[in-house]
Biopython code that builds the backbone (N, CA, C, O; Angstrom):
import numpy as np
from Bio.PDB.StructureBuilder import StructureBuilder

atoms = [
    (1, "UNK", "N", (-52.571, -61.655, -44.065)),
    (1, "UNK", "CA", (-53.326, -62.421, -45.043)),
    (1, "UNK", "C", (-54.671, -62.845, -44.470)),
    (1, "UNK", "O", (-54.830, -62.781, -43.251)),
    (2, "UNK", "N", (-55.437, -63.180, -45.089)),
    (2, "UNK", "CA", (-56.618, -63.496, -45.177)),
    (2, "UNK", "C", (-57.747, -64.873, -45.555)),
    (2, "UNK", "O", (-58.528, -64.655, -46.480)),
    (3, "UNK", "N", (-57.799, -65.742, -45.116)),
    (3, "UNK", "CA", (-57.850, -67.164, -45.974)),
    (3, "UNK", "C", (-59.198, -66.931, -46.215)),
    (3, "UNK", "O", (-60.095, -66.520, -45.480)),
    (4, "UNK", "N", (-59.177, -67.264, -47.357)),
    (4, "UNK", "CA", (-60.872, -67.387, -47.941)),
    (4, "UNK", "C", (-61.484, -68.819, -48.240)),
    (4, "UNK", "O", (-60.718, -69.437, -48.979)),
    (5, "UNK", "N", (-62.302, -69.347, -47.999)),
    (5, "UNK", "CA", (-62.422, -70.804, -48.012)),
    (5, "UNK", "C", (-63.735, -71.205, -48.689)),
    (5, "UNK", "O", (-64.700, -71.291, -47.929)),
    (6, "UNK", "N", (-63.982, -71.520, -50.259)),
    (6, "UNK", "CA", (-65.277, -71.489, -50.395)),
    (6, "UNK", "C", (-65.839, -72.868, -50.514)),
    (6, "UNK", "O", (-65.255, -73.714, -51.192)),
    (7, "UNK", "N", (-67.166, -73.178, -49.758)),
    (7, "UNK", "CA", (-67.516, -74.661, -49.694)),
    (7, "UNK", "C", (-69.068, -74.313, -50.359)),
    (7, "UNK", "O", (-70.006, -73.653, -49.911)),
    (8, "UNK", "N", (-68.886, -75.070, -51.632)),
    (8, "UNK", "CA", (-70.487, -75.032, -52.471)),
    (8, "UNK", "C", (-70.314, -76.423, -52.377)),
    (8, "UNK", "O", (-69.228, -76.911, -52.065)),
    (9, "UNK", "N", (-71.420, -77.165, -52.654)),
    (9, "UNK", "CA", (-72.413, -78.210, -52.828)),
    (9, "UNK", "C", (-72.884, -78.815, -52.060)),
    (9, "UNK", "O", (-72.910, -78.108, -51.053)),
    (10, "UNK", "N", (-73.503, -80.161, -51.765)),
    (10, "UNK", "CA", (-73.641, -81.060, -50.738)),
    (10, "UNK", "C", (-72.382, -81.476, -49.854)),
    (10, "UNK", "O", (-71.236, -81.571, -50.294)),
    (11, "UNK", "N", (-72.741, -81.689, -48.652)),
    (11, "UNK", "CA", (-72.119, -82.433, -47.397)),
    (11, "UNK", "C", (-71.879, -83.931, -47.731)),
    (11, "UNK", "O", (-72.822, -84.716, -47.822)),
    (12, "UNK", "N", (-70.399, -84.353, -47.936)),
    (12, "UNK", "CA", (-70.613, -85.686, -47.339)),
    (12, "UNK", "C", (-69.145, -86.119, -46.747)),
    (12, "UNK", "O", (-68.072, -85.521, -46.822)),
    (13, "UNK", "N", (-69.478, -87.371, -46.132)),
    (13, "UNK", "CA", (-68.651, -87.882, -45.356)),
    (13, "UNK", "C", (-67.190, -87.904, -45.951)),
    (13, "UNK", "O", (-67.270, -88.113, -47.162)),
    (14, "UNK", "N", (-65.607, -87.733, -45.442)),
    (14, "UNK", "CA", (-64.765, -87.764, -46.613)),
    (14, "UNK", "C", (-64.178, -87.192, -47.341)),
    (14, "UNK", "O", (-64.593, -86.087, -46.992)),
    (15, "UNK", "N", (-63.302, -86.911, -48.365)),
    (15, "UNK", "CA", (-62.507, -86.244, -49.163)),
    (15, "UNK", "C", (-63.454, -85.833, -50.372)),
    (15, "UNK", "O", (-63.819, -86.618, -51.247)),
    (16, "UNK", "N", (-63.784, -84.542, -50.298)),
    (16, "UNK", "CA", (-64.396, -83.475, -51.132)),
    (16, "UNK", "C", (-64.235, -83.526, -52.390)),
    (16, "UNK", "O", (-63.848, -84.648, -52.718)),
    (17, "UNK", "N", (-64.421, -82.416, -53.755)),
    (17, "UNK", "CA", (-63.439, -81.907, -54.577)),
    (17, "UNK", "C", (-64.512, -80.723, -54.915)),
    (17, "UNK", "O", (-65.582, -80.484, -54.355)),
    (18, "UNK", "N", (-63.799, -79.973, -56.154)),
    (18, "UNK", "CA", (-64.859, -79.231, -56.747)),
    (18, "UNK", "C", (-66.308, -79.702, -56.306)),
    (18, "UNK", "O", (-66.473, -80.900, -56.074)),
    (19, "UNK", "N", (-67.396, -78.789, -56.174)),
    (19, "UNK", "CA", (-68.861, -78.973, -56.057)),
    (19, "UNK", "C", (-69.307, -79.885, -55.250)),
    (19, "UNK", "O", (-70.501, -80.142, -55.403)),
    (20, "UNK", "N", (-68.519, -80.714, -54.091)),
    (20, "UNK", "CA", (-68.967, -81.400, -53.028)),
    (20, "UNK", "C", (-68.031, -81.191, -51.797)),
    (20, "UNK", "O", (-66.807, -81.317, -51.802)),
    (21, "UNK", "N", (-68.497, -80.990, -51.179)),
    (21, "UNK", "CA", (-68.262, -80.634, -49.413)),
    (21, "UNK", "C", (-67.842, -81.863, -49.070)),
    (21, "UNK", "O", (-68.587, -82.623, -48.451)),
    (22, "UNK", "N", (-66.333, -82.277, -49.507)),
    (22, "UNK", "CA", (-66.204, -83.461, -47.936)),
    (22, "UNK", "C", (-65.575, -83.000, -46.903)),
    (22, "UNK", "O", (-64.822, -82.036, -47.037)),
    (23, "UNK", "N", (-65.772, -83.614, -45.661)),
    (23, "UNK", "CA", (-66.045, -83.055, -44.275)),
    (23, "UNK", "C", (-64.769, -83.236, -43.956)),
    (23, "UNK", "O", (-64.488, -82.270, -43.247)),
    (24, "UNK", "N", (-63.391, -84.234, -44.122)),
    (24, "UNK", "CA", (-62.021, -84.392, -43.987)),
    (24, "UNK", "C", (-61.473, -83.104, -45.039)),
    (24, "UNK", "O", (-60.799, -82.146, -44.660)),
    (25, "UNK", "N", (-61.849, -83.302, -46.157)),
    (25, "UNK", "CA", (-61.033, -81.978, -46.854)),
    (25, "UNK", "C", (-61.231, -80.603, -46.260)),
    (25, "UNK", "O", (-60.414, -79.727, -45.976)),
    (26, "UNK", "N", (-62.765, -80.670, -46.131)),
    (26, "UNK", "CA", (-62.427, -79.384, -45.416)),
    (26, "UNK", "C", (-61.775, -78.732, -44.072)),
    (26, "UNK", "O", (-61.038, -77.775, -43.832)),
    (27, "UNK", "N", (-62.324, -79.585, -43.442)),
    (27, "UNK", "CA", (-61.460, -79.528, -42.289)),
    (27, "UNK", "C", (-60.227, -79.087, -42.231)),
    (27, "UNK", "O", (-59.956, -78.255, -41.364)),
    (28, "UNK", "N", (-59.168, -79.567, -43.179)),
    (28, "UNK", "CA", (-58.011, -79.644, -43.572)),
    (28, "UNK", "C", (-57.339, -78.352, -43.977)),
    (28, "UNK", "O", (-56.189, -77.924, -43.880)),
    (29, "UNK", "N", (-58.527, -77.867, -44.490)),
    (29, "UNK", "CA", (-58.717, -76.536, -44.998)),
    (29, "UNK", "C", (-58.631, -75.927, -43.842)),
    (29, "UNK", "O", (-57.531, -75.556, -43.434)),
    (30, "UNK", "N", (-59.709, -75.734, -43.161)),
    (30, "UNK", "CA", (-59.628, -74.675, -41.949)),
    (30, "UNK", "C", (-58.480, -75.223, -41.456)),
    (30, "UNK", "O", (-57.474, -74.534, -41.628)),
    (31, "UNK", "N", (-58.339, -76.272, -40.889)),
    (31, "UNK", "CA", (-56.605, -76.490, -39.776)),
    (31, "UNK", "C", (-55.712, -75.595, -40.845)),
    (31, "UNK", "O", (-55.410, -74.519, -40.329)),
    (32, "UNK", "N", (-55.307, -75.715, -41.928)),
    (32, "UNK", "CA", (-54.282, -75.195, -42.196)),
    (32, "UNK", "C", (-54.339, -73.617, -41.945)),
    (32, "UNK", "O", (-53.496, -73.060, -41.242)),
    (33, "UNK", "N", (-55.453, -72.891, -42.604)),
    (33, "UNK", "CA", (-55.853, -71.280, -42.558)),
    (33, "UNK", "C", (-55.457, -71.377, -40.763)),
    (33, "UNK", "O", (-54.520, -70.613, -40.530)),
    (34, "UNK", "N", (-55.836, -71.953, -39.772)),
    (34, "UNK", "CA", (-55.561, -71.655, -38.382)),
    (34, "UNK", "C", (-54.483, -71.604, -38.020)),
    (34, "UNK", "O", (-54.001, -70.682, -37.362)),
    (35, "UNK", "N", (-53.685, -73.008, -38.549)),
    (35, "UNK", "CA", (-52.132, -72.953, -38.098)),
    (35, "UNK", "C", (-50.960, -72.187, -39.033)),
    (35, "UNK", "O", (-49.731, -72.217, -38.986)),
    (36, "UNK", "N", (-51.776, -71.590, -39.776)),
    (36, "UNK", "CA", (-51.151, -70.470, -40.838)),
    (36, "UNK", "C", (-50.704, -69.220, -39.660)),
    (36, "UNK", "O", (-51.516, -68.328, -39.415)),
    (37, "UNK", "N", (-50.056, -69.237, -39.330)),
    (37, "UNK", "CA", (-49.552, -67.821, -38.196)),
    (37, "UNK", "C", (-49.687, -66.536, -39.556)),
    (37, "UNK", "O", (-50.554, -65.668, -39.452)),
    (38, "UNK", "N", (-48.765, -66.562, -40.741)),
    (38, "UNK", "CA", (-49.511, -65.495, -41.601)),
    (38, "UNK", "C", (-50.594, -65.371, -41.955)),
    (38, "UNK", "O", (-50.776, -64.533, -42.839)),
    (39, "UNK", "N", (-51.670, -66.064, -41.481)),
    (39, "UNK", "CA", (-53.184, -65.876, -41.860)),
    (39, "UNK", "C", (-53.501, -64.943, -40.754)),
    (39, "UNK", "O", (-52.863, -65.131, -39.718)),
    (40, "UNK", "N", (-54.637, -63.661, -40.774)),
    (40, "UNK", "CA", (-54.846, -63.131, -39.595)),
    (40, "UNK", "C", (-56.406, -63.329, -39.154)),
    (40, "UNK", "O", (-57.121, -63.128, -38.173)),
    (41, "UNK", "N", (-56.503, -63.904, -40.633)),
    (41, "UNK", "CA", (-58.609, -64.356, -40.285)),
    (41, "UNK", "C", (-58.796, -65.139, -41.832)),
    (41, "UNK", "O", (-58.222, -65.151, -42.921)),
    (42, "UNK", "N", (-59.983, -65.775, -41.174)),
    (42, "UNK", "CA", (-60.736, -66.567, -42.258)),
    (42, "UNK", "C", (-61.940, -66.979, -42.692)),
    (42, "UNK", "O", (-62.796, -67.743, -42.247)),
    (43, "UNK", "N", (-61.797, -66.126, -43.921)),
    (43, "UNK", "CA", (-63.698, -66.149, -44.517)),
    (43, "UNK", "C", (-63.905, -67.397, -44.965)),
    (43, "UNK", "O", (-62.877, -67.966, -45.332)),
    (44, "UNK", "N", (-65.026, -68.079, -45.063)),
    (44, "UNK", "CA", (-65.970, -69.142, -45.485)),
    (44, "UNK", "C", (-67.229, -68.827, -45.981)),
    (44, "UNK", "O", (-68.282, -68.404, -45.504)),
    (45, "UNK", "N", (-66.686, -69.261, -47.425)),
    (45, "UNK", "CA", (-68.368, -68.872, -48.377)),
    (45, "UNK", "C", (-68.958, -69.817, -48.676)),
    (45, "UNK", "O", (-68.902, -70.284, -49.814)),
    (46, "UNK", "N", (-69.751, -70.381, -47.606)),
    (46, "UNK", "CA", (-70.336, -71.593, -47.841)),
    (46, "UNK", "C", (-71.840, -71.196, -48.525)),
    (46, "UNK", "O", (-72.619, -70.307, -48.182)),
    (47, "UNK", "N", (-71.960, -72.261, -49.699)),
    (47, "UNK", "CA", (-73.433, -72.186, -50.404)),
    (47, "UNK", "C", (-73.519, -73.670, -50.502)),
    (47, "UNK", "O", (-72.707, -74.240, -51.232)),
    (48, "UNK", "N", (-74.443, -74.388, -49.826)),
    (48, "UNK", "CA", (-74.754, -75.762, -49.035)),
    (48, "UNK", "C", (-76.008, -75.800, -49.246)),
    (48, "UNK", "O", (-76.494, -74.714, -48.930)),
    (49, "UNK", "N", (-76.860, -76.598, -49.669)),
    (49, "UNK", "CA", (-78.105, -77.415, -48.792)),
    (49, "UNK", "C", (-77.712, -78.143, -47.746)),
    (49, "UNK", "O", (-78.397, -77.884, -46.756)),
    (50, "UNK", "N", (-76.978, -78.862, -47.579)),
    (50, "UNK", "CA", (-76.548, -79.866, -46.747)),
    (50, "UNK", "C", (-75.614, -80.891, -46.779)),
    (50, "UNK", "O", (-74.448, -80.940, -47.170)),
    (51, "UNK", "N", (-76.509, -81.844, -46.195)),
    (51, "UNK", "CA", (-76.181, -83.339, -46.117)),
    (51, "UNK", "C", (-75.554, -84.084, -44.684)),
    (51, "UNK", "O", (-76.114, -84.091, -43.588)),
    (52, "UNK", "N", (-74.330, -84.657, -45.002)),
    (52, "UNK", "CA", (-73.702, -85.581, -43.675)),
    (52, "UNK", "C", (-73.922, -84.179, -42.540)),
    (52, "UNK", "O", (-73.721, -82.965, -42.487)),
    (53, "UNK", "N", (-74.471, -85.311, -41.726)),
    (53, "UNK", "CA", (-74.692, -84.489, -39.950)),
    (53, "UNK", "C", (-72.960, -84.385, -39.375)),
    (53, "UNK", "O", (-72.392, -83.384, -38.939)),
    (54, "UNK", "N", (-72.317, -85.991, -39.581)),
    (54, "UNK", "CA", (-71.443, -86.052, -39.219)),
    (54, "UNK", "C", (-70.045, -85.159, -39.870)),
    (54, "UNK", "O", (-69.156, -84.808, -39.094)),
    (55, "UNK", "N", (-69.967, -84.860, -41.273)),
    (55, "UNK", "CA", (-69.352, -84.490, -42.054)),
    (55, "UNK", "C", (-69.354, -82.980, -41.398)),
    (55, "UNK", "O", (-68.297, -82.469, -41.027)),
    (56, "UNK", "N", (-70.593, -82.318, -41.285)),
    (56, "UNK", "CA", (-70.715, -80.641, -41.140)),
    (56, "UNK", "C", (-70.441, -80.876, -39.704)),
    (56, "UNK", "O", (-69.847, -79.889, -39.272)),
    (57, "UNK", "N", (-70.637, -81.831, -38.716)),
    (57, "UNK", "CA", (-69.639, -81.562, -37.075)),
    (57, "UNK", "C", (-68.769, -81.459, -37.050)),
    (57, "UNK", "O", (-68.266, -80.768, -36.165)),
    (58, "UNK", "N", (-67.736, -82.297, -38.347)),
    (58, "UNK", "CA", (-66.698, -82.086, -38.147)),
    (58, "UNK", "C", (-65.419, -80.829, -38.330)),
    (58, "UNK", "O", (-64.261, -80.631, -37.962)),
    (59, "UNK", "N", (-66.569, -80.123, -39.207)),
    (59, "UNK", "CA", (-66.410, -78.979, -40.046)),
    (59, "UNK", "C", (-66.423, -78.016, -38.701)),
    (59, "UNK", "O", (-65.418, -77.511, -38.201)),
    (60, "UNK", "N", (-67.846, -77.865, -38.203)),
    (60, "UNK", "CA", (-68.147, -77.497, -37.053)),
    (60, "UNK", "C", (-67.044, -76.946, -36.117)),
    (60, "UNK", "O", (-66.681, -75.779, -35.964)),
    (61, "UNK", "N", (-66.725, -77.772, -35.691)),
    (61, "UNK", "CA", (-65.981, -78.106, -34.527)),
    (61, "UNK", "C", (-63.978, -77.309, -35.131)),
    (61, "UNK", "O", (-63.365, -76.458, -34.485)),
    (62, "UNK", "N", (-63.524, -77.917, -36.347)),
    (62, "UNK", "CA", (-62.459, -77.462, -36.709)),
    (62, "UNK", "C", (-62.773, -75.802, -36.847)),
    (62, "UNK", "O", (-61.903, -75.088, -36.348)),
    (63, "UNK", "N", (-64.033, -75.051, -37.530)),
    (63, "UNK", "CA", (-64.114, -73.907, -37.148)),
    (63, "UNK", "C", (-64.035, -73.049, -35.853)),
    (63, "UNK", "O", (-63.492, -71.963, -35.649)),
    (64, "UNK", "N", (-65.017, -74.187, -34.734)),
    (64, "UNK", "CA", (-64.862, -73.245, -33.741)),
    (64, "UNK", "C", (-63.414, -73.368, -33.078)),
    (64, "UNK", "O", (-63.229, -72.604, -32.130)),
    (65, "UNK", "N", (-62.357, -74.212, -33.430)),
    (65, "UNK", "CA", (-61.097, -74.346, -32.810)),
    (65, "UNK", "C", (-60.480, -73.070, -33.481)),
    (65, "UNK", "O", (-59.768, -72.312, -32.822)),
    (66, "UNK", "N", (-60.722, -72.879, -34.603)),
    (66, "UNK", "CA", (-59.775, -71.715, -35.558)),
    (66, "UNK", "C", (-60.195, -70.610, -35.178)),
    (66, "UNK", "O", (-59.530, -69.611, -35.449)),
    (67, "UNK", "N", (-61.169, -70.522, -34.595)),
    (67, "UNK", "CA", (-62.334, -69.220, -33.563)),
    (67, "UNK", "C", (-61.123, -68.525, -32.438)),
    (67, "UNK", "O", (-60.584, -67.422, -32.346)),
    (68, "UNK", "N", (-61.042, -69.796, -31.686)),
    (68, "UNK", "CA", (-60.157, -69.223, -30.428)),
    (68, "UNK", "C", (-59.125, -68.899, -30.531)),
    (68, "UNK", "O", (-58.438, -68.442, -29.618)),
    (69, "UNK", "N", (-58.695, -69.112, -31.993)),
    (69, "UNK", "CA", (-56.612, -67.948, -32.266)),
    (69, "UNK", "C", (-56.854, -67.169, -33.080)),
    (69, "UNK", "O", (-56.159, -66.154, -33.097)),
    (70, "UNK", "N", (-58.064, -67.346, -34.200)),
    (70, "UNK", "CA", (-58.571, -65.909, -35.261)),
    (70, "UNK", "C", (-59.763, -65.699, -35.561)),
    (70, "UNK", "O", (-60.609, -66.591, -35.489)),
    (71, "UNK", "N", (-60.068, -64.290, -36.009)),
    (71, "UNK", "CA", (-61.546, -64.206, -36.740)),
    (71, "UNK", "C", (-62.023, -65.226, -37.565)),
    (71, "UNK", "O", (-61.251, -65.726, -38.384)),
    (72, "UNK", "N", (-62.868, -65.508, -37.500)),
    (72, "UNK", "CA", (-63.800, -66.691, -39.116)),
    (72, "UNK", "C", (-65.032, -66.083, -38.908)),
    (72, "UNK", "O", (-65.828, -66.071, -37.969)),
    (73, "UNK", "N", (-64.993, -65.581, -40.012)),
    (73, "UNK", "CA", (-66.568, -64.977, -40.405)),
    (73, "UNK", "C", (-66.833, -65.774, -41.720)),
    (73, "UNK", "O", (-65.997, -65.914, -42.612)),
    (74, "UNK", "N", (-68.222, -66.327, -41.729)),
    (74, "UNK", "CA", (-68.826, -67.026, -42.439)),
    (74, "UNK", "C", (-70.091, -66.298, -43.316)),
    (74, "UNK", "O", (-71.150, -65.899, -42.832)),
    (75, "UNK", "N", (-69.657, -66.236, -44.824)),
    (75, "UNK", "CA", (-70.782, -65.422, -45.708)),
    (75, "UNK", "C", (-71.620, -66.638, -46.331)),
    (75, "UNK", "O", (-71.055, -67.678, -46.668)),
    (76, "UNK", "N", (-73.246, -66.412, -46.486)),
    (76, "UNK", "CA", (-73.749, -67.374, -46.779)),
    (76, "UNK", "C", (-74.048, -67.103, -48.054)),
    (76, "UNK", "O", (-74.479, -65.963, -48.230)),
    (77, "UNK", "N", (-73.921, -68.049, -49.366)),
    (77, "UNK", "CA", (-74.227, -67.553, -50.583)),
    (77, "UNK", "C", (-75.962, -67.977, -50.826)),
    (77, "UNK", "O", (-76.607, -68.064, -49.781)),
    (78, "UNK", "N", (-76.598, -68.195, -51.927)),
    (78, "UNK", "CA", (-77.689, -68.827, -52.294)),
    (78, "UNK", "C", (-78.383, -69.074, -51.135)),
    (78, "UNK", "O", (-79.269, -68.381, -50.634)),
    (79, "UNK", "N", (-77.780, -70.425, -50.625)),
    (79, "UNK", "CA", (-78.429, -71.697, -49.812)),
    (79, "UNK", "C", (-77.270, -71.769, -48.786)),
    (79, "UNK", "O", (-76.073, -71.627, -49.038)),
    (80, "UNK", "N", (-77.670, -71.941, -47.948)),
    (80, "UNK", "CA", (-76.975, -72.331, -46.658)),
    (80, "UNK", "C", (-78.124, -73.083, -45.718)),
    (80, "UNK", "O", (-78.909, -72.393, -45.067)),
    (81, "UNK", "N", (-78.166, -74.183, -45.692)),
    (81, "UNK", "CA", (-79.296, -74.837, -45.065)),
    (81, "UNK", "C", (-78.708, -75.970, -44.293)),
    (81, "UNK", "O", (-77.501, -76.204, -44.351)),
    (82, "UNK", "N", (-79.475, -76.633, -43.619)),
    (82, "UNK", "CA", (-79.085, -77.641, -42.581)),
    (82, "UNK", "C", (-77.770, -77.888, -41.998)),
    (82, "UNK", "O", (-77.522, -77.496, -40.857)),
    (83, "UNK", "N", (-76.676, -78.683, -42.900)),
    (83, "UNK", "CA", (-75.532, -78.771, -42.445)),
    (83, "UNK", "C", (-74.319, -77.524, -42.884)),
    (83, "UNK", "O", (-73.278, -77.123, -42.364)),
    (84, "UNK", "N", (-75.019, -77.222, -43.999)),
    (84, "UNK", "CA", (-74.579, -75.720, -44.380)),
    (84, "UNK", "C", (-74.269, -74.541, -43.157)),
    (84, "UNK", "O", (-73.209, -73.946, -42.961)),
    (85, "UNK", "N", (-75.573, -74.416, -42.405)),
    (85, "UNK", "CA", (-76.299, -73.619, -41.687)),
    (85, "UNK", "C", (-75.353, -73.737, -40.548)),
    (85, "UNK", "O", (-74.781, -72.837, -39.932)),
    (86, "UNK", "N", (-75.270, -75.834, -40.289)),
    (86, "UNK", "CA", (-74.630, -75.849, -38.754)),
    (86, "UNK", "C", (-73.142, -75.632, -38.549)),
    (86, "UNK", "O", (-72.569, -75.159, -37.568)),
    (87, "UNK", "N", (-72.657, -76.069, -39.657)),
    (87, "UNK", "CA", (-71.050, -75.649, -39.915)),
    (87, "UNK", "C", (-70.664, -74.316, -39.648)),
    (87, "UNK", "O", (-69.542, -74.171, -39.164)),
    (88, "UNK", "N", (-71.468, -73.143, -39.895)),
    (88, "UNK", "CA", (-71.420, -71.871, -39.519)),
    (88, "UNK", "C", (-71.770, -71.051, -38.362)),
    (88, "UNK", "O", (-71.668, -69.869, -38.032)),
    (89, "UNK", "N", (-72.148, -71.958, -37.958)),
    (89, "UNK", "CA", (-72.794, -71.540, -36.159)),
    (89, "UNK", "C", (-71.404, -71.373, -35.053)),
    (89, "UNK", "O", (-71.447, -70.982, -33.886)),
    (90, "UNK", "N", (-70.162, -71.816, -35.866)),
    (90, "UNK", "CA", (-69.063, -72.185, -34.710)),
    (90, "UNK", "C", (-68.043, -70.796, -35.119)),
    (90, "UNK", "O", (-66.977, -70.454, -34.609)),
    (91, "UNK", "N", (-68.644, -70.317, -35.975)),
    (91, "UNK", "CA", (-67.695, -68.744, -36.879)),
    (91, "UNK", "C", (-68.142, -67.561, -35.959)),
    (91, "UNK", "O", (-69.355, -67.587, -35.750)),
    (92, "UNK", "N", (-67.479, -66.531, -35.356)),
    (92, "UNK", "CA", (-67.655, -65.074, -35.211)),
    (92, "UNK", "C", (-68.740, -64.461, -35.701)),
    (92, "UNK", "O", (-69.532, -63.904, -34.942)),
    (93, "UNK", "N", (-68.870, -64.482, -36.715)),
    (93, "UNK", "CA", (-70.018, -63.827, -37.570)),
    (93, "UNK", "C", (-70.567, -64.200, -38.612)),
    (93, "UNK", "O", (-69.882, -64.136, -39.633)),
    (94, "UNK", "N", (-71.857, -64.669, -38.708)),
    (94, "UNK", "CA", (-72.490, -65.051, -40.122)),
    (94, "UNK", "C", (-73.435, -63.941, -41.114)),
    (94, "UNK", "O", (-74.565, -63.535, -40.843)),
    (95, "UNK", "N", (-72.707, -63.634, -42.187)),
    (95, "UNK", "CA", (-73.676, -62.431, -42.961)),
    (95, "UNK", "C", (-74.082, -63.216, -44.238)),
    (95, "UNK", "O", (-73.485, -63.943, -45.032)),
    (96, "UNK", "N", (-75.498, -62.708, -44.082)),
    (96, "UNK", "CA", (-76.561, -63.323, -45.402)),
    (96, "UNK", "C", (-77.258, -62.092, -45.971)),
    (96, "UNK", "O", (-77.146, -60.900, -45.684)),
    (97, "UNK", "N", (-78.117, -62.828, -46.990)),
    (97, "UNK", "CA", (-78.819, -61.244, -47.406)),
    (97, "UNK", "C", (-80.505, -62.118, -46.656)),
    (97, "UNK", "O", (-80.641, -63.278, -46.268)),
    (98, "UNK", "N", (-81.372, -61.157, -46.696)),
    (98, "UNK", "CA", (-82.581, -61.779, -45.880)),
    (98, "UNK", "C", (-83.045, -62.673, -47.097)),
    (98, "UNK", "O", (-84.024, -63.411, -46.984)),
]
sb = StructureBuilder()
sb.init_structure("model")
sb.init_model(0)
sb.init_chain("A")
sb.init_seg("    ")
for serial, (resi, resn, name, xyz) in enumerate(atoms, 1):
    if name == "N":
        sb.init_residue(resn, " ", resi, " ")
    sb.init_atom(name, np.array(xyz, "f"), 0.0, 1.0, " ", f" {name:<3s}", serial, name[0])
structure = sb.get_structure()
């Protein structure tokens, strides 16, 4: 299997839902896709401007942990900017269009 994880809107601190990025939900997200032993990798389609610094570290950081037991490749949609941008820096591979 394959976890697909899509994060559109702003960053903020906290429990997410539709069209906002919170930085505990997602997280939650990646831990589970990692400690999923039937997962064998995990995409992230993040389309972000931003927002919380702290929110996208935390994001950050739960990616690059899910790094060291599986693939995470990160596709950027629209916008991927600031905290968008930094949340994806901790993934295998980031593909955008120019």
């Amino acid at each position: 299997d394959i976890a697909v994880i899509y994060a559109e809107g702003n960053i903020f601190d906290g429990n997410g839902d539709r069209g906002r990025i919170g930085g505990d939900t997602y997280r939650n997200y990646i831990r589970r896709a990692r400690m999923d032993e039937s997962v064998k990798a995990i995409v992230v389609r993040i389309n972000s401007g931003g927002g919380s610094a702290m929110a996208s570290d935390v994001m950050w950081r739960e990616i690059a942990l899910a790094r060291e037991e599986k693939p995470v490749i990160v596709s950027f949609g629209d916008v991927a900017a600031s905290g968008g941008y930094y949340m994806a820096c901790g993934a295998d591979s980031i593909f955008a269009e120019a």
